[in-house]
Phi, psi and omega in degrees: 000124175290163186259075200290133174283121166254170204230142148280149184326310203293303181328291162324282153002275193300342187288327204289285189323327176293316196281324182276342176293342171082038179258013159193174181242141149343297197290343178282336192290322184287345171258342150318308182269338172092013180237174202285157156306305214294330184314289181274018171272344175286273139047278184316313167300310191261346163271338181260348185257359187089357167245025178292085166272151164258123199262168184286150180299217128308298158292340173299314163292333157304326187275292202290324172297022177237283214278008158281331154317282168356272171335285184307330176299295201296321169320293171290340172274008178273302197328306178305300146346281169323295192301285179284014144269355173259356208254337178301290190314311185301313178289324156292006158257345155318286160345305180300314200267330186246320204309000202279159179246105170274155199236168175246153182284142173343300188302316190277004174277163188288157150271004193253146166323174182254144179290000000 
């Protein structure tokens, strides 16, 4: 199985800028570098449209998609949290309220026993 080299953008950059500024030609730049012309005539084609970018790996992309997982949890458990502290709040004031114990005064109880 062959091995393909890969180049960094800044690589790419710098080779594209040497050629337009006109401190080297293509074909010297391809021999210097050990790469095909049609390479850095692609190269050239994605530095003038703007898209010679630097894009995230794969793994750069597994870690931001965990941590926007991360994010929507933790959101969701402040949501939950917030909630039964107010449902916490709400029952000790319930509590506060029914909790009083009513008696009957003395003179008005029954004399029969209770079943």
């Amino acid at each position: 199985m062959r091995k393909y080299r890969t180049f960094s953008v800044g690589f790419k950059q710098q080779i594209v800028e040497q050629i337009e500024s006109g401190g080297m030609s293509v074909g010297q730049a391809a021999r210097e570098q050990q790469l095909s012309p049609s390479l850095i005539d692609r190269w050239r084609r994605q530095y003038a449209q703007g898209q010679l970018l630097e894009r995230p790996s794969a793994r750069e992309k597994a870690l931001e998609h965990e941590l926007e997982r991360c994010k929507k949890k933790i959101a969701d458990l402040l949501l939950e949290n917030d909630l039964l502290k107010k449902l916490r709040g709400s029952s000790r004031s319930a509590k506060r309220w029914s909790g009083s114990v009513v008696t009957i005064p003395s003179g008005n109880r029954s004399e029969e026993p209770a079943k």
